[in-house]
N, C-alpha and C positions, 0 to 999 in steps of 0.2 A: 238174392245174394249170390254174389258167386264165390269160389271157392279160394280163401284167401288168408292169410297171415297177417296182420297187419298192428304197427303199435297204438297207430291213430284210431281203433275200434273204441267204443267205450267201453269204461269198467264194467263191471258185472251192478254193481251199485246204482251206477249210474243210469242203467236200462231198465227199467220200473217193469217192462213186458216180460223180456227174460228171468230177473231177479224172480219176480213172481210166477212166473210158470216152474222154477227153478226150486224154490222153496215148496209151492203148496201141498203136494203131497203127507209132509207132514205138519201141518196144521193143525188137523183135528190131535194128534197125540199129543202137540207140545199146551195144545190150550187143555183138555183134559188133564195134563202133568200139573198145570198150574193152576187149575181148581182144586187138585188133591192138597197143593199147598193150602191155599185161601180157607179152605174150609178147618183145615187143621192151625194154622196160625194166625189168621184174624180172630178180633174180638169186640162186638160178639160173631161168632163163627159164621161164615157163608153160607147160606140155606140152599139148597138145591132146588125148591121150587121156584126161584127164579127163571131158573133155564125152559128155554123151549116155550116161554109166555110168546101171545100173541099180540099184547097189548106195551108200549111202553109203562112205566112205572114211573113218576119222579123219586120213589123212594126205593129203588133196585138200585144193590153195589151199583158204582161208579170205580172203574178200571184204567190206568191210564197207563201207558209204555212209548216213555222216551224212547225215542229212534226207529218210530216205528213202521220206516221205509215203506212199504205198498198198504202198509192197512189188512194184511190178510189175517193176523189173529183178532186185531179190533174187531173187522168184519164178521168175524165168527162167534168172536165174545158178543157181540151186539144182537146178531140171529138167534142166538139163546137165551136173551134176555135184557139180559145187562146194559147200563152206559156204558161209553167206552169213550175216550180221549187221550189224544196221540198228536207226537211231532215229531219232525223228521228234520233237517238241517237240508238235504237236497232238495228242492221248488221239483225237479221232476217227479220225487217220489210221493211228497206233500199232491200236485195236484194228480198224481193218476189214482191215490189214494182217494180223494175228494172223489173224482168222478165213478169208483169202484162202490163209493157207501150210497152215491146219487143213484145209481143203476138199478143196487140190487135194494131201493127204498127203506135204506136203515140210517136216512139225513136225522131225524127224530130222536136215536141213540147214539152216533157214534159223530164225532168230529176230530181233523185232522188239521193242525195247522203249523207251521212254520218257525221254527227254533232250533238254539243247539243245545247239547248238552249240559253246559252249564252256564247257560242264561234259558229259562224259560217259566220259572216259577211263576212270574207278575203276569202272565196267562190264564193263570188256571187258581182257581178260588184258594185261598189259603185256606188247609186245614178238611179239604174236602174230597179228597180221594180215598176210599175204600182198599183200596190193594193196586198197585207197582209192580212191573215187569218188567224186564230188559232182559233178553234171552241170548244165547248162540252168542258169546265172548265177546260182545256189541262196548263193553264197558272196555273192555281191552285197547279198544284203537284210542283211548284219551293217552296222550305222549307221556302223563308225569301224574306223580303222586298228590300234585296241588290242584291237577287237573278234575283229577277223580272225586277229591276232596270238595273241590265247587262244588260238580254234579251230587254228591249228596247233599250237601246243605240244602240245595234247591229242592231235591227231595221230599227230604225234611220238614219243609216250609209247607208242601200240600196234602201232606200224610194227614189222614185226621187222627185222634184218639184209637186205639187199637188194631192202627193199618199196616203192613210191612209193604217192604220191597224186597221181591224174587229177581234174583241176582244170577243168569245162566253163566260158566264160570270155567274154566280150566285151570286148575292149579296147578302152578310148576314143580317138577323135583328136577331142583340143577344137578347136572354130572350123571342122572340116572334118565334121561329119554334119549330117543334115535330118533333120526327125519323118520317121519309116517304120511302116510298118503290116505284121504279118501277118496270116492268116487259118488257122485250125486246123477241121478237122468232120471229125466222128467219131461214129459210131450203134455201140450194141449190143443188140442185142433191139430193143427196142420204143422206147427212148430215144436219141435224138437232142441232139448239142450242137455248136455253132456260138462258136466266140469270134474277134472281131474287137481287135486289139493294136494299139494306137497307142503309139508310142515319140518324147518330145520329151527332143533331145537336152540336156546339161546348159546351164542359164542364170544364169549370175551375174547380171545385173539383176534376174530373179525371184526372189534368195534360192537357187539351185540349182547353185553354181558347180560341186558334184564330186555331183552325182546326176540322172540318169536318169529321169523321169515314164513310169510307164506306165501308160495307161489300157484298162481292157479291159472291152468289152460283149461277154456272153454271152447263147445263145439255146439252150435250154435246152428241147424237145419231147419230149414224152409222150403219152401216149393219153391224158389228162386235157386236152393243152391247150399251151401255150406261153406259158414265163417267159421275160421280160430280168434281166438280173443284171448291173449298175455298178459296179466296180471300180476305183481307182486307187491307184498307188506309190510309190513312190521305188526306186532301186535303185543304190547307193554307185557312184562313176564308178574307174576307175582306167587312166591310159595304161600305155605301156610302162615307161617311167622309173616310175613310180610305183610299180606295180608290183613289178617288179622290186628296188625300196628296201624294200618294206615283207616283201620274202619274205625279203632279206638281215637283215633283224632276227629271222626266225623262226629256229628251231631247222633248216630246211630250208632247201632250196637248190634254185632251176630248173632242169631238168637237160631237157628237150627239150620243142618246142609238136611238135601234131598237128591237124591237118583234121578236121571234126567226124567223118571217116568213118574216123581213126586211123591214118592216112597222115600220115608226116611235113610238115611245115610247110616246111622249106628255107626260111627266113629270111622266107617270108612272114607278113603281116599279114592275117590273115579275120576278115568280121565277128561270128564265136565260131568259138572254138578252143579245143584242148584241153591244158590247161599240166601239166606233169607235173613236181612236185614229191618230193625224196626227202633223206636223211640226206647231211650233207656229205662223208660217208666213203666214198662210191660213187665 
């Protein structure tokens, strides 16, 4: 690569090799965050001898996370035991996914296949998943409240009997945030990337009363060279109240927040959190 600016780069989304060199680092903490969930809010509760089996099970949890772009926490959830199954709406992420579970011979537990967010139930067994994830504001990119509403009904539909869905989250407080920035870098082998996130909070005089701008330049090194990569989003706003209205119309119901490290919330507000949704009969 040589050293360049350009609008025609693809997204960060769309590069399954960067995406995932880009995220793995934290991996292992955010699937460890969502065991603390599983075992404290499923029922009957998550056993921990599952983990680290050598053998598949047909009767170990079953784990599944819409959108779940290269397959890196599947892959991890599945190394430790567990089933796992997953869809992604992009075919690049779906098949580098595919060849990621072929590789490191976990075809046996973990399958990835091709869907969007609210159509993909009639996939996946009714009534047969053990615990739901969707991490890192990934529910945020649906445009509208009917949007989000689909996605859980189809939820809904494969949850079995005492199963929730962990919900990674930012909640808004309009008129009280500033733009904020993170910084992500992360190398594997020979490749190196860099994304710098800029976040302008929601603006009604710009046209943005209930969404989120995010802008993110990427820096992207190779033994060929170094690329920039420009990016920008929208990402749906939702407070508490809001929230919370739009889950009471779903087929589900809020049943506990958690700290992104899966440690109870206690009535606090963090800037993402983990909303843990499940059947109103729990």
């Amino acid at each position: 690569m040589s050293a360049r600016s350009t609008d025609e780069s693809p997204r960060l989304y769309a590069d399954p090799v960067v995406y995932d060199t880009l995220l793995a680092p934290g991996t292992a903490r955010e699937l460890d965050a969502l065991w603390r969930v599983a075992r404290r809010c499923t029922w009957p509760p998550a056993r921990a001898p599952w983990l680290l089996t050598k053998c598949p099970s047909p009767t170990a949890p079953r784990w599944l996370e819409p959108a779940c772009g290269t397959g890196r926490l599947l892959r991890l959830a599945a190394a430790r035991g567990l089933r796992t199954i997953g869809f992604d709406r992009e075919p690049t992420m779906v098949a580098y996914a595919r060849e990621a579970i072929a590789r490191r011979g976990l075809g046996r537990r973990a399958h990835v296949f091709h869907a969007d967010l609210t159509d993909f139930a009639d996939a996946v067994a009714p009534a047969s998943v053990d615990f739901a994830f969707c991490t890192l504001n990934t529910l945020r990119h649906l445009p509208s409240d009917a949007a989000l509403l689909a996605h859980l009904d189809q939820v809904a539909r494969v949850l079995r009997p005492g199963a929730v869905y962990a919900v990674g989250l930012s909640l808004t407080r309009y008129g009280d945030e500033a733009p904020d920035e993170d910084v992500w870098t992360a190398r594997r082998g020979g490749l190196k990337v860099a994304q710098l996130a800029t976040y302008l909070p929601p603006d009604a005089a710009a046209g943005r009363a209930r969404r989120e701008r995010v802008i993110s330049h990427l820096v992207v090194t190779a033994r060929g060279g170094e690329e920039h990569r420009d990016d920008a989003y929208d990402l749906r706003c939702y407070d508490e109240r809001q929230w919370t209205s739009v889950v009471r119309r779903s087929p589900l119901r809020r049943l506990e927040s958690f700290a992104a490290d899966g440690r109870p919330l206690a009535g606090r507000l963090l800037p993402y959190q983990i909303e843990v949704l499940g059947p109103p009969t729990l």
